[in-house]
N, C-alpha and C positions, 0 to 999 in steps of 0.2 A: 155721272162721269167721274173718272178717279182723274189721279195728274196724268196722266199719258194718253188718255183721252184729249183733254182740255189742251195737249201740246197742240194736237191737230186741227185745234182754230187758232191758239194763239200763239204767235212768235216768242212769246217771253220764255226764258228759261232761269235759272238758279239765281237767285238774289232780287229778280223782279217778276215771276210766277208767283202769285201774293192770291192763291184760290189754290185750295187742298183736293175741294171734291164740288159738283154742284150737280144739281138736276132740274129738268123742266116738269115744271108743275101743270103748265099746258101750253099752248100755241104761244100763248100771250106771257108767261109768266116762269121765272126760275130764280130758285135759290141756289145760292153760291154759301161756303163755308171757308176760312182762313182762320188758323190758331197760332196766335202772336208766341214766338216761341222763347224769344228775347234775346237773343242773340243776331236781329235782322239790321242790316248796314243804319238802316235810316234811325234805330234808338241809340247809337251810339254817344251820341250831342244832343241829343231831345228829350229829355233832358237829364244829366248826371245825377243820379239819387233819384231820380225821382220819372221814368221812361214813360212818356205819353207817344203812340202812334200818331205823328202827324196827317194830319187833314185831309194832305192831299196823297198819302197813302190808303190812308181809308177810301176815297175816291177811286181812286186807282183800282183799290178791292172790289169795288163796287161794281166797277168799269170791267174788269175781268171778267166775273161773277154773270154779268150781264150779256156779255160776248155770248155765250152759253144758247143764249134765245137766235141768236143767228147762223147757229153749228148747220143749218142745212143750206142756206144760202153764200153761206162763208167757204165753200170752195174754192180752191185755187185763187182767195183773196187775203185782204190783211184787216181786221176792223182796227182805224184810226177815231181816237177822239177828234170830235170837231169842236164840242161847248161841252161846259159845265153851266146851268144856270139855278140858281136860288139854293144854294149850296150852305147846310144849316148843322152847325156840331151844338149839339147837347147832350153827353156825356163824354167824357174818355175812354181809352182804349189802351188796354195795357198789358204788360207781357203775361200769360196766362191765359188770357179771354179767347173766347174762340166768337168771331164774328159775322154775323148771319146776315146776308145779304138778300133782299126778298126787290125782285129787278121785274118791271112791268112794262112790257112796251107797249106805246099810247099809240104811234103811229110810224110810220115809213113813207117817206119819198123819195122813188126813185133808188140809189146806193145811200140815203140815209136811213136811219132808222132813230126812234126820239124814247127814251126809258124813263120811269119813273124809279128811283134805287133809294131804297132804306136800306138803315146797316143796322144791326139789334146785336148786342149781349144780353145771355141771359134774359132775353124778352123786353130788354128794355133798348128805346131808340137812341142810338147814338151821333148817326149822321143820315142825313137826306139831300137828295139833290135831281135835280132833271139833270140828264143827259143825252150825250148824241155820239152819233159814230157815224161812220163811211165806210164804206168796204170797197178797198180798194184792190182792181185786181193788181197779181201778183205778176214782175215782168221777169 
């Protein structure tokens, strides 16, 4: 999926569309892709000299990236985060990087759905976290 694909599950558009390209690896599983370009609202004060992607934009990434697994159910709906839980940074993430978001989903109840999201540069792990969404429809 390019951006204009990915409009058509997700609401966000220019300055919080934070996912370039992504595709489903199968039923259960997609990767997502975002390249910190460095000029994005949220490094402005994060920090001066020295721009680290904060955490809960990486999430964010992640959370986008992951939407992707419910492009066929996501019709005339909106996916809302409901939780983030065990949410884990072990590297940084910085203007340059392009960040690989590998999104599993473990299970579904009902309008939820529950993902497992790693985020990698360059093959190495930088953020983990379970997540959750809702799809909500659209009035």
């Amino acid at each position: 999926m390019n951006r204009e694909e990915i409009k058509k599950i997700l609401p966000h558009r220019d300055n919080m569309l934070l996912v370039d390209e992504a595709e489903s690896v199968d039923e259960n599983t997609a990767k997502g892709k975002y390249t910190i370009k460095g000029d994005e609202f949220f490094l402005k004060g994060h920090f001066p000299g020295n721009p680290v992607v904060p955490g809960v934009m990486l999430c964010e990434m992640m959370g986008q990236a992951s939407c992707c697994l419910l492009a066929d159910k996501a019709k005339n709906c909106t996916p809302y985060f409901t939780k983030m839980n065990n949410v884990k940074f072990k590297n940084t993430v910085k203007p340059g990087d392009t960040l690989e978001s590998v999104c599993t989903l473990t299970k579904s109840r009902g309008a939820f759905y529950f993902i497992d999201a790693k985020g990698y540069v360059d093959g190495k792990l930088c953020v983990s976290a379970e997540l959750s969404f809702a799809l909500i429809e659209n009035k």
